[in-house]
C-alpha positions as CSV (number, residue, x, y, z in Angstrom):
1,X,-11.2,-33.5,51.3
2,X,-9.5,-36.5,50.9
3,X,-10.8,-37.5,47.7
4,X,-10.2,-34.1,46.4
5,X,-6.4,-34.2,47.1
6,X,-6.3,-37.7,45.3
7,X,-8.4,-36.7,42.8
8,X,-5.8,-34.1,41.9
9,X,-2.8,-36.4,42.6
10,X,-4.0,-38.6,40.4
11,X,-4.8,-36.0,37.3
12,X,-1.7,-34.4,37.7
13,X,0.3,-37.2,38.2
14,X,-1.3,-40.0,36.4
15,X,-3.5,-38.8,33.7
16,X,-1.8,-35.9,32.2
17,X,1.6,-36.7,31.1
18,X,2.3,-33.4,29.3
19,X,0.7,-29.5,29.1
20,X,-1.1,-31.0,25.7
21,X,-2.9,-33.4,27.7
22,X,-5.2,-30.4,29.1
23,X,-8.5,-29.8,28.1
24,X,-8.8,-26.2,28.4
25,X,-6.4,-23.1,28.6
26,X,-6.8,-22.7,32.1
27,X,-3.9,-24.4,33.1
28,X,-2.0,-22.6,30.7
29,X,-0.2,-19.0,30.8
30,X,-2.0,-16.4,29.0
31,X,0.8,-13.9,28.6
32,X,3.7,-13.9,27.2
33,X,6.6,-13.7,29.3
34,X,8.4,-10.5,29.8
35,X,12.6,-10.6,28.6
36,X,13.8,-11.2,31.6
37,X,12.1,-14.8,32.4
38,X,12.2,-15.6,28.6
39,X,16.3,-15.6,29.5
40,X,15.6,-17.6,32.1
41,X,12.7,-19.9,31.0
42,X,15.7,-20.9,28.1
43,X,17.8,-22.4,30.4
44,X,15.0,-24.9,32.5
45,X,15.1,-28.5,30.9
46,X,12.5,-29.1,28.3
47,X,11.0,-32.0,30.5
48,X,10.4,-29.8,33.4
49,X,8.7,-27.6,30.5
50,X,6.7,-29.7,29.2
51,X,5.1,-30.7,32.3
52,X,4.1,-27.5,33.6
53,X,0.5,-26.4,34.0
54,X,0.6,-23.0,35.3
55,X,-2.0,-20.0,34.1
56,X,0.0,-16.8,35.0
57,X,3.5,-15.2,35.6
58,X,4.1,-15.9,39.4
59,X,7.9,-14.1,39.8
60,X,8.2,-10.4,39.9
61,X,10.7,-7.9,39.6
62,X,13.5,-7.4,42.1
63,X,14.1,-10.6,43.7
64,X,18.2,-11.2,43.6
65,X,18.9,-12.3,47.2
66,X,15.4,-13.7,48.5
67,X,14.5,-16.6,50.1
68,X,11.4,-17.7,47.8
69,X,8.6,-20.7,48.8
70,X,6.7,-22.3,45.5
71,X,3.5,-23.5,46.5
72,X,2.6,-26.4,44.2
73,X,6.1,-26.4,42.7
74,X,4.9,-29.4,40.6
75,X,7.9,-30.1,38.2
76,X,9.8,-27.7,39.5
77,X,9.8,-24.7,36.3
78,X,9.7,-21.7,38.1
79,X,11.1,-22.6,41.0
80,X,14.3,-22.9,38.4
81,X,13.5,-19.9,37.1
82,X,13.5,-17.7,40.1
83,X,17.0,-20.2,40.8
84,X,18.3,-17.7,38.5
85,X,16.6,-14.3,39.6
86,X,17.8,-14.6,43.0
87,X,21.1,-15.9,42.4
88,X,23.4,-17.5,44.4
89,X,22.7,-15.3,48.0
90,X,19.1,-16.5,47.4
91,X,16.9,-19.7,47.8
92,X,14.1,-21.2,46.6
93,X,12.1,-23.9,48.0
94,X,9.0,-25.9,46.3
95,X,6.4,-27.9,48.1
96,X,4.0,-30.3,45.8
97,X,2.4,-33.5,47.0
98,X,2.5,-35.6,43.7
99,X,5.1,-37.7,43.6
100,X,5.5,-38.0,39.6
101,X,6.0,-34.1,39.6
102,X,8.4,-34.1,42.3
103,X,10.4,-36.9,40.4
104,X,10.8,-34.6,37.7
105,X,11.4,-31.5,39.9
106,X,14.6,-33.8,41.8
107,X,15.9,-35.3,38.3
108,X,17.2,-32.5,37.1
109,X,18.3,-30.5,40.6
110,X,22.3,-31.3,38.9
111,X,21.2,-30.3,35.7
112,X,20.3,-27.0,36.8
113,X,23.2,-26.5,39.4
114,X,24.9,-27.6,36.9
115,X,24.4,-24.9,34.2
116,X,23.8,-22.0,36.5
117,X,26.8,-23.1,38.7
118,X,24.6,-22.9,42.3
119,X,22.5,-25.0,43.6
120,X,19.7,-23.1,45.5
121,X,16.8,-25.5,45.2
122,X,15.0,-27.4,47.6
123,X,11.9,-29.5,47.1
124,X,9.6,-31.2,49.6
125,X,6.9,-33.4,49.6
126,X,3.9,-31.7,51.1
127,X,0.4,-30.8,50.9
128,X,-0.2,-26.6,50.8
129,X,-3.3,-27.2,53.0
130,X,-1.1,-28.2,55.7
131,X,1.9,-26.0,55.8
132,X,1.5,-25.7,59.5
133,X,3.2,-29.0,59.7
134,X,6.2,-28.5,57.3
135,X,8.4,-27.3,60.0
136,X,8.9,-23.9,58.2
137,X,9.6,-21.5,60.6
138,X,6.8,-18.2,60.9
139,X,8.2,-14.9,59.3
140,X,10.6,-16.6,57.5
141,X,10.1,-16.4,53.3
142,X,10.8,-12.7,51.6
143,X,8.3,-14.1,48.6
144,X,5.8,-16.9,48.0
145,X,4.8,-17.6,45.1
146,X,2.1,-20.6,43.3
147,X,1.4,-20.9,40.0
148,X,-2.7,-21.7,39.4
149,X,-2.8,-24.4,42.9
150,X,-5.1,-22.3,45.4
151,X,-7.9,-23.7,43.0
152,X,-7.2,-27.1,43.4
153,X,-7.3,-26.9,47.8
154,X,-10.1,-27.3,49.5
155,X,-9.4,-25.2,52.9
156,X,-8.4,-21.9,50.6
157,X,-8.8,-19.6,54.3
158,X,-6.1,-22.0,56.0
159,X,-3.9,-21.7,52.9
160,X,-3.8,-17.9,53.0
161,X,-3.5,-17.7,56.7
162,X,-0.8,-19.8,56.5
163,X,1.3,-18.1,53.9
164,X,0.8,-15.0,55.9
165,X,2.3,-16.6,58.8
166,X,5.0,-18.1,56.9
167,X,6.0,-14.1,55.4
168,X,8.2,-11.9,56.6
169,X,6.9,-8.4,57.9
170,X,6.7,-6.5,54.5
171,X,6.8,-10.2,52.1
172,X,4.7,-10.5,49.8
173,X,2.7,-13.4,48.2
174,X,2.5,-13.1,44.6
175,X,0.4,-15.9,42.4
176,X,-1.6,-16.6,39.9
177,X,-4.7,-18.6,39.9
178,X,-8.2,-19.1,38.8
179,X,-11.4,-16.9,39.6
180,X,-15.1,-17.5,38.8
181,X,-17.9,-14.5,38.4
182,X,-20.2,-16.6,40.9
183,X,-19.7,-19.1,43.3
184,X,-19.1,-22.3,41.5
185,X,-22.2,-24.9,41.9
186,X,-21.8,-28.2,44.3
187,X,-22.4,-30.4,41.4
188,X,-19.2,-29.0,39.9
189,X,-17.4,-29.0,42.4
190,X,-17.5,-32.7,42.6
191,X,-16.5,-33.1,38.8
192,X,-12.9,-34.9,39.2
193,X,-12.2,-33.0,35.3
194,X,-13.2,-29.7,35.8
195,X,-11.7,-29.6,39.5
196,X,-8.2,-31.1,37.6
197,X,-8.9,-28.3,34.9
198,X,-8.5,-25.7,38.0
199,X,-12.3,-24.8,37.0
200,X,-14.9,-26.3,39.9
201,X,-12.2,-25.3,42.7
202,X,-11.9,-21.4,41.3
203,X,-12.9,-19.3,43.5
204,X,-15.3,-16.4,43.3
205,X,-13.8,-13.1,43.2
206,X,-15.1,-11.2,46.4
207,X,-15.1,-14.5,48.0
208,X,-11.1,-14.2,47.8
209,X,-11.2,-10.7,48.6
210,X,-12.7,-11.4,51.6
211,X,-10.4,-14.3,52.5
212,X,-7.7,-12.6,51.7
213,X,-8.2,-9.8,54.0
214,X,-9.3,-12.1,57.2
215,X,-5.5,-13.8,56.4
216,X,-4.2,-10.7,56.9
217,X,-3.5,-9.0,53.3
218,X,-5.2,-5.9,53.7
219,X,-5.5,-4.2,50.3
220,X,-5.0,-7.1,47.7
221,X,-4.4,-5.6,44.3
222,X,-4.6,-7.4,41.0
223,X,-1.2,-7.2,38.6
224,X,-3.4,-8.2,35.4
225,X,-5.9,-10.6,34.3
226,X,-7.5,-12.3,31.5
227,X,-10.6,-14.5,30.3
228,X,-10.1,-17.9,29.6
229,X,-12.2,-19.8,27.1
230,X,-13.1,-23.4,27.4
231,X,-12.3,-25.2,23.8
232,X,-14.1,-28.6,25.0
233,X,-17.7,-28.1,23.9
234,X,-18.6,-30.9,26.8
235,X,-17.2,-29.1,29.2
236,X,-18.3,-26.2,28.0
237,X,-21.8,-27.2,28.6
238,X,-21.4,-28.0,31.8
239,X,-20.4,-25.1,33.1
240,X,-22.9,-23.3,31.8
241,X,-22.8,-19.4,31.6
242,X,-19.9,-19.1,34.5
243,X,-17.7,-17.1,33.4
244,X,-14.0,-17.6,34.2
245,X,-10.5,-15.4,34.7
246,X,-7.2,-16.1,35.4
247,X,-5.5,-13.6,37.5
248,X,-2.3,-12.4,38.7
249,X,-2.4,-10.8,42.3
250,X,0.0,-9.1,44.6
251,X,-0.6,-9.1,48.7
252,X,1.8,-7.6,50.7
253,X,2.3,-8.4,54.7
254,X,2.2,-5.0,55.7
255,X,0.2,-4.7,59.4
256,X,-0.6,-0.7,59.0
257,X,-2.3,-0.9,55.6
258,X,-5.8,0.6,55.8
259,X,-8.8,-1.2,54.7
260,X,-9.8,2.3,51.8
261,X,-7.2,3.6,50.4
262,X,-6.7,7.1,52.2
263,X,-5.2,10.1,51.3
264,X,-2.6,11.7,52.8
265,X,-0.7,13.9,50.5
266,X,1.8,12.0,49.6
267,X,3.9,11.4,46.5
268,X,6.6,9.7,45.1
269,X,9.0,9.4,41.9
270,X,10.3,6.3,40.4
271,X,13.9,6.0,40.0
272,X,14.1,4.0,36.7
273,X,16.7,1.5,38.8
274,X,14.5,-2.0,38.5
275,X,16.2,-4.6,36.4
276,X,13.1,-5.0,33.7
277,X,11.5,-2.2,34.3
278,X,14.1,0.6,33.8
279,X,11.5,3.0,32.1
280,X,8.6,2.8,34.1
281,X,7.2,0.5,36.9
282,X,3.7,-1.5,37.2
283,X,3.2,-1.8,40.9
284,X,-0.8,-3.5,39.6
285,X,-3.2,-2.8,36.6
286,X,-3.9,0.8,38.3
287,X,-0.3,2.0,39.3
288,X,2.1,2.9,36.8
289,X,5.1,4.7,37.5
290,X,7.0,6.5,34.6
291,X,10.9,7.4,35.4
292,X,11.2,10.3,37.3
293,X,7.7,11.3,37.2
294,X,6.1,12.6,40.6
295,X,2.8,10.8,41.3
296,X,0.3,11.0,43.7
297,X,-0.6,8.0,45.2
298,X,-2.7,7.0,48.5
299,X,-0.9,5.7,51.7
300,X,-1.5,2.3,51.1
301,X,0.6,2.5,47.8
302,X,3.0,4.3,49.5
303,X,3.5,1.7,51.9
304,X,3.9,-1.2,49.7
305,X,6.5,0.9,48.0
306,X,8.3,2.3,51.4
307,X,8.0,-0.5,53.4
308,X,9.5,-3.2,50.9
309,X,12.1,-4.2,49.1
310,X,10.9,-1.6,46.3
311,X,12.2,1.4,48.8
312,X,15.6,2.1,47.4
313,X,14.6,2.3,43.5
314,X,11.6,5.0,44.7
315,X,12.1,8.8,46.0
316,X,9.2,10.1,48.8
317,X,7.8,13.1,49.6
318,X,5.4,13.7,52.0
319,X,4.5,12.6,55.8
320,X,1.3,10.4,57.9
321,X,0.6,13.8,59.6
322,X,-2.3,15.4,57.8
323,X,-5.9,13.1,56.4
324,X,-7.5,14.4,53.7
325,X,-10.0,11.7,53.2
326,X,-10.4,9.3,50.9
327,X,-8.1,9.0,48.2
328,X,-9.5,10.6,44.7
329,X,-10.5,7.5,42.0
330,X,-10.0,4.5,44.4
331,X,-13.6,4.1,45.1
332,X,-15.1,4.5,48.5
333,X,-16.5,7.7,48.1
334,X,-18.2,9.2,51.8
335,X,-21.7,8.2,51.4
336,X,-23.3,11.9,53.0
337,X,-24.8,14.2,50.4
338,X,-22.8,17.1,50.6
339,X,-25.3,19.6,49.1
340,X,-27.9,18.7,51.8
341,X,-30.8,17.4,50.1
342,X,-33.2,15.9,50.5
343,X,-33.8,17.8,53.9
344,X,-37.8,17.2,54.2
345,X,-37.1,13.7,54.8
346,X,-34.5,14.3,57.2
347,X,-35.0,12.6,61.2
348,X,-34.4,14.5,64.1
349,X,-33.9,10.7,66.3
């Protein structure tokens, strides 16, 4: 394990001195940013730019006032960025263990206070697979959020158990990273390149699903996702026909989500009053919300909308006092044939 954190230490620190350096667009957002962290992005130094090797868009909407944790903060550009979002009633706090990253990160901490006229900021040198010994206090962070670093740890259970710890009741960790269609080969693994590409370390996708919901995070639900191609013909051949993703998840600390998503009659209408998303909101790639528009939705949804910071900006209707089963299109369907056939082969044990 311990020649996997150097490995990366030294990659990140040593060998890549700018996002050009990379050798495939893994490390690299796929999206473009929405208005509202274009402003922001505008106003982070260029060299805390230009060493930034993220794959997604790691800050959501509605954040002013939050106390935020970065989880591989590297240089430090979103944690500057969501300096901004939360404003001056909020914090941020970024954790990285390379020291040539932090340097950057702690450079240009007056910069930043400077131009925004706060400083909010804090970053520590630490390793994500042992936040346990940070001194962080449990329940304590509204939002956590890492930018393409799960990949690069080893103990990725520990990791998730501990952000769940480290959450508030009704926080929620919201990252980006990389995912694989299998399970990554040990051979692989063991490549120093392709684990600093975030490549051997991606993890397959129902192998997070299932960590994910031993940590805690009952129903994770993906925000978006997209392929990502390998422009290095060697590498290329290494890897072989593994496919590979970057995706943007959402998983909320709520203790009374259900495992299916159930149905309970419930609705609710979107008020149109989230900064960036006054038409319509995206709670994942499967819930939109147009302004003012009553929608169905199971009670798992309605939880991570009632039970969050998202409760003010929707309107509810409906009550936990009738089931009716599972909820219509979200999979899970009750495995009896309800036409009874098949009845010759039925048992009587």
């Amino acid at each position: 394990m311990n020649d996997i954190h150097e490995s990366v230490q030294d990659y990140y620190g040593k060998e890549l001195k700018s996002s050009d350096d990379l050798k495939t667009n893994a490390c690299c957002t796929l999206t473009a940013p929405p208005t509202y962290i274009m402003e922001a992005l505008n106003k982070v130094h260029d060299k805390v730019q230009s060493t930034y090797y993220g794959c997604g868009l790691t800050i959501p909407l509605q954040v002013e006032g939050l106390r935020i944790l970065d989880l591989g903060s590297g240089s430090g550009r979103d944690c500057y960025i969501a300096s901004q979002l939360v404003g001056a009633n909020g914090s941020v706090v970024g954790v990285d263990m390379t020291d040539e990253q932090l340097k950057i990160a702690n450079d240009h901490k007056a910069y930043h206070a400077d131009l925004f006229g706060y400083d909010n900021v804090e970053f520590i040198k630490g390793n994500i697979e042992s936040l346990d010994e940070l001194n962080f206090e449990a329940n304590s962070f509204d939002l956590i959020i890492s930018n393409c670093v799960l990949n690069l740890v080893n103990d990725k259970q520990k990791v998730l158990k501990d952000i769940h710890n480290l959450l508030k009741p009704s926080g929620e960790f919201y990252f980006s990273d990389v995912y694989s269609d299998c399970r990554i080969p040990v051979d692989l693994q063991n490549d120093k390149v392709l684990w600093g590409e975030c490549l051997s370390g991606a993890l397959y996708w129902n192998d997070f699903l299932n960590f994910a919901k031993k940590s805690g995070f009952t129903d994770p639900r993906a925000v978006e996702n997209k392929p990502i191609t390998i422009d290095n013909k060697e590498l290329e051949e290494k890897v072989g026909n593994i496919s590979f993703f970057s995706v943007t998840y959402r998983l909320f600390k709520i203790a009374e989500l259900e495992s299916d998503c159930e149905d309970y009659g419930q609705a609710v209408v979107y008020n149109g009053t989230i900064q960036g998303a006054l038409s319509a909101y995206d709670l994942d790639d499967h819930h939109h919300f147009p302004k003012g528009k009553m929608m169905l939705v199971c009670g798992n949804t309605y939880r991570m909308l009632n039970d969050t910071r998202f409760k003010d900006h929707f309107t509810f209707y409906g009550s936990w006092d009738t089931h009716y089963g599972i909820f219509e299109g979200c999979g899970g369907a009750m495995p009896f044939n309800v036409n009874g056939a098949d009845t010759e082969a039925a048992s009587c044990c």
